[in-house]
C-alpha positions in Angstrom: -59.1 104.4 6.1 -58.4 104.3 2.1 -55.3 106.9 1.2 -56.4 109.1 -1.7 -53.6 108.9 -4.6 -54.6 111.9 -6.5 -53.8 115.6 -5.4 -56.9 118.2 -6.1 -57.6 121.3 -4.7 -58.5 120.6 -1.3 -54.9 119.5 -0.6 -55.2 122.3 1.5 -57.4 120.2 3.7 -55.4 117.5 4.1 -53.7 117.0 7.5 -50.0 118.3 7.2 -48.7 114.8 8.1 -50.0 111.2 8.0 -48.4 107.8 9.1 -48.8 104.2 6.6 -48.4 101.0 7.9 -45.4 100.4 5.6 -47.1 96.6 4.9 -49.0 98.1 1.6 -52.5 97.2 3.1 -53.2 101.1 2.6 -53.9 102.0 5.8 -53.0 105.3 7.3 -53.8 107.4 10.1 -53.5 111.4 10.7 -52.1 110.8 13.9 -48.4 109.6 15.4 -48.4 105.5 16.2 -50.4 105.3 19.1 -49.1 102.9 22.6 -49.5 99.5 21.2 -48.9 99.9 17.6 -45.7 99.5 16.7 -43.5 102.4 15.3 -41.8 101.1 13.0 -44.4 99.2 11.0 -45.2 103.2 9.8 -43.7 105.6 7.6 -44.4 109.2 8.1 -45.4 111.3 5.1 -45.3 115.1 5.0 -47.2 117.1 2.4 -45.5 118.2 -0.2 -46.8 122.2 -0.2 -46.1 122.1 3.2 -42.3 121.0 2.8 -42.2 123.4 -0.1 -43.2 126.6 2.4 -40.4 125.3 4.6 -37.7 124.9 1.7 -38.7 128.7 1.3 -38.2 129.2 4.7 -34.9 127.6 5.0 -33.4 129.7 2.0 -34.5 132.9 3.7 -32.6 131.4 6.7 -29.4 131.2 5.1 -29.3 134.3 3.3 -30.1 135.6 6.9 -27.1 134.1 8.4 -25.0 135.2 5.4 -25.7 139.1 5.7 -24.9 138.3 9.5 -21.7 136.8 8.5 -20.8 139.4 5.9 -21.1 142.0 8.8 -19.5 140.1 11.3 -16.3 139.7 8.9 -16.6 143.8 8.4 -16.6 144.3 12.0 -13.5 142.0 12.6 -11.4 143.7 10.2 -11.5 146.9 11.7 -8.2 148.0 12.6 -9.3 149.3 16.2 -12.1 148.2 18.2 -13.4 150.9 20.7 -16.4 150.6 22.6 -18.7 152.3 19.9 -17.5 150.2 16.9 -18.2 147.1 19.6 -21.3 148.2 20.1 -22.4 149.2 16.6 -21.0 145.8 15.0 -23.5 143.9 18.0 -26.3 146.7 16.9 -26.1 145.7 13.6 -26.0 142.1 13.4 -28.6 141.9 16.1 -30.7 143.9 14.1 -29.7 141.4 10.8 -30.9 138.4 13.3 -34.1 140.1 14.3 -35.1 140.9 10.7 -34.6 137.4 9.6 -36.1 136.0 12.4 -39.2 138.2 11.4 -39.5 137.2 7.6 -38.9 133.6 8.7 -42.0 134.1 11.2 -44.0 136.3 8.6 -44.0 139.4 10.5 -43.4 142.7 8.5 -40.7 144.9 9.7 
């Protein structure tokens, strides 16, 4: 197989990964090195819109676990913990964890 080097508009087509043979003879394959080819005679590309949505993803992911942080500190400086300020500082940074975990997933809350 012959490896494209331009980027169009049916990059959307493209498998998500692919695998050269990192000896330049252009070869490449849509598929991890199979039993008999040796792995490290190929390098594994990742399309770049691809690692773009997942960039997106992981900045979402830490501004997730900073609102849970935020609240967690809140919660530990209260000057008493009784069993409904326990219980409300798990509610809420549960809650924090499960909305992240939707909007890194897609789902609307």
């Amino acid at each position: 197989m012959e490896a494209t080097s331009s980027m169009n508009d049916t990059t959307h087509e493209a498998p998500e990964r692919i695998w050269a043979l990192a000896d330049r003879r252009k070869q490449w394959q849509d598929e991890p090195p199979q039993e008999g080819q040796q792995a490290w005679h190929w390098i594994e590309y990742v399309r770049a819109d691809r690692i773009e949505k997942l960039e997106a993803k992981l900045v979402k992911a830490v501004e997730g676990l900073k609102r849970i942080d935020d609240a967690s500190i809140h919660f530990s400086l209260c000057n008493y913990a009784s069993e409904n300020t326990i219980r409300y500082a798990h509610e809420s940074t549960s809650r924090l964890a499960r909305a992240t975990l939707a909007e890194l997933k897609g789902e609307k809350g």
